[in-house]
C-alpha positions as CSV (number, residue, x, y, z in Angstrom):
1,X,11.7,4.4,-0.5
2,X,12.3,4.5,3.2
3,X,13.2,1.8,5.8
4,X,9.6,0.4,6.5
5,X,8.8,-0.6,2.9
6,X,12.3,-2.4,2.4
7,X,12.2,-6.3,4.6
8,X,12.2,-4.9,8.3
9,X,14.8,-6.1,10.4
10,X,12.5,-6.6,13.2
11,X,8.5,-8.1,13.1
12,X,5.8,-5.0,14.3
13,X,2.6,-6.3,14.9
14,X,-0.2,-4.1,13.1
15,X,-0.9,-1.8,16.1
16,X,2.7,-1.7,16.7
17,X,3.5,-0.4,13.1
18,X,0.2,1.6,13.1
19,X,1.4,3.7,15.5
20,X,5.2,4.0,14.9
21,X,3.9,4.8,11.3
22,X,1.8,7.7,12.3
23,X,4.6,8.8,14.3
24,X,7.3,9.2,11.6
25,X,4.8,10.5,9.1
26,X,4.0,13.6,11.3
27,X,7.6,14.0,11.8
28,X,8.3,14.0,7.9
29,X,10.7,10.5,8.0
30,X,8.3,8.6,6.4
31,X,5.9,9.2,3.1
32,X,2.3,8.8,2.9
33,X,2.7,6.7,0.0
34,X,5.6,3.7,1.7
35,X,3.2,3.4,4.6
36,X,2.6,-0.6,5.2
37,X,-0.6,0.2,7.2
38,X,-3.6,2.5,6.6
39,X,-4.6,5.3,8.9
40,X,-8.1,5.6,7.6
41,X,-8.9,2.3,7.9
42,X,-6.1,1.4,10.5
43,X,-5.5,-2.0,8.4
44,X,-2.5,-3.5,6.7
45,X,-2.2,-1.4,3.3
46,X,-2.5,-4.4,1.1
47,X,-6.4,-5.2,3.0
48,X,-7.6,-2.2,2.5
49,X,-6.0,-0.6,-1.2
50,X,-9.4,-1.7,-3.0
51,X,-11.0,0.7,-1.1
52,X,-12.7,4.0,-2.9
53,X,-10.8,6.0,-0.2
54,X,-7.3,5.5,-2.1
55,X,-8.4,6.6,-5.5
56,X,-7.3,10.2,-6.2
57,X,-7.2,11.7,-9.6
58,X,-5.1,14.3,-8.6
59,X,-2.0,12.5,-7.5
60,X,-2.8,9.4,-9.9
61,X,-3.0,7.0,-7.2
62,X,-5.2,4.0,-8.6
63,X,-6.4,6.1,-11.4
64,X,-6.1,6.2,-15.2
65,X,-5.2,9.6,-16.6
66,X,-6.5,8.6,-19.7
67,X,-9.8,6.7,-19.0
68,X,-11.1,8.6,-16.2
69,X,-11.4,5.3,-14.5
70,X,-10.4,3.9,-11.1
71,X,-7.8,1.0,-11.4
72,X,-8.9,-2.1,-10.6
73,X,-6.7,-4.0,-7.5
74,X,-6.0,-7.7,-7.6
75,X,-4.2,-8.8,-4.2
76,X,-3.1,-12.9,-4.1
77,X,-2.0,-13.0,-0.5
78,X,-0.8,-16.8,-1.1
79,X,1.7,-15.1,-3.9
80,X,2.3,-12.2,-2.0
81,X,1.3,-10.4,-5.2
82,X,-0.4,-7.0,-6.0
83,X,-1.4,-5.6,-9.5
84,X,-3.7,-2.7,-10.3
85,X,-4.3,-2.0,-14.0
86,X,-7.5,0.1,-15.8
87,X,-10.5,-1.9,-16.9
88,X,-11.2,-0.2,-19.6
89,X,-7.5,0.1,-21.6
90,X,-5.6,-2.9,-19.1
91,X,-2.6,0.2,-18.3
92,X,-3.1,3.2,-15.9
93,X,0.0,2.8,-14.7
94,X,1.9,6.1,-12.9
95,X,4.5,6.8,-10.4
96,X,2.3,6.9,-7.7
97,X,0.6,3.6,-8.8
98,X,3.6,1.8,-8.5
99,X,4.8,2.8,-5.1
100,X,1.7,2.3,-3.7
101,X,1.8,-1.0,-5.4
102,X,5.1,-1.7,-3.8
103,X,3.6,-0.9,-0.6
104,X,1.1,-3.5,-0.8
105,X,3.9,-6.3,-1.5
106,X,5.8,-5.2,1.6
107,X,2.7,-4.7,3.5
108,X,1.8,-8.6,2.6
109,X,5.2,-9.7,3.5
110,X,4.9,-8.1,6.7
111,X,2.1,-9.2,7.7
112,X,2.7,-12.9,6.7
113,X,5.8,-12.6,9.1
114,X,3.6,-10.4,11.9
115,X,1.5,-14.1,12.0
116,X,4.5,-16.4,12.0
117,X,6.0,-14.4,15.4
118,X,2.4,-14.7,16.7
């Protein structure tokens, strides 16, 4: 994982991390998958994850091998929890499931701290 989905040392508003985001993706520090905020839909991660847009068979993000089926996304933003399991068999789990997963958790904890700066 890399610095921005551990607890940041310093509160980035969402345009703020947005942008430095994009930045250290297109210089290769940072991985597509540990982003906190969405490009396509330029929202925290967590807001958006339900979206069709980050379902890929290919790389197994949100998707059960097995089934052939779209995970399901269940974010509790009181909790600060995220889960995302296969309606059909309740697994679906991969590697790439669980960082974006882990994404979504740091992406709620930033943003609750992004409102308490505010």
């Amino acid at each position: 994982m890399t610095a921005t989905t551990s607890t940041p040392s310093r509160v980035r508003s969402l345009p703020v991390l947005l942008a430095t985001e994009d930045d250290a993706e297109e210089m290769g520090l940072l991985a597509p998958d540990d982003r906190l905020t969405c490009h396509v839909h330029g929202r925290w991660i967590h807001q958006c994850v339900a979206s069709p847009a980050h379902v890929s068979p290919v790389t197994r993000h949100r998707w059960c091998r097995g089934c052939r089926t779209e995970l399901a996304v269940a974010v509790d933003e009181l909790a600060l929890a995220v889960a995302m399991s296969c309606p059909r068999c309740g697994h679906g789990g991969s590697a790439a499931t669980t960082r974006l997963t882990a994404a979504c958790r740091a992406s709620l904890a930033a943003e609750r701290a992004a409102r308490r700066v505010a």
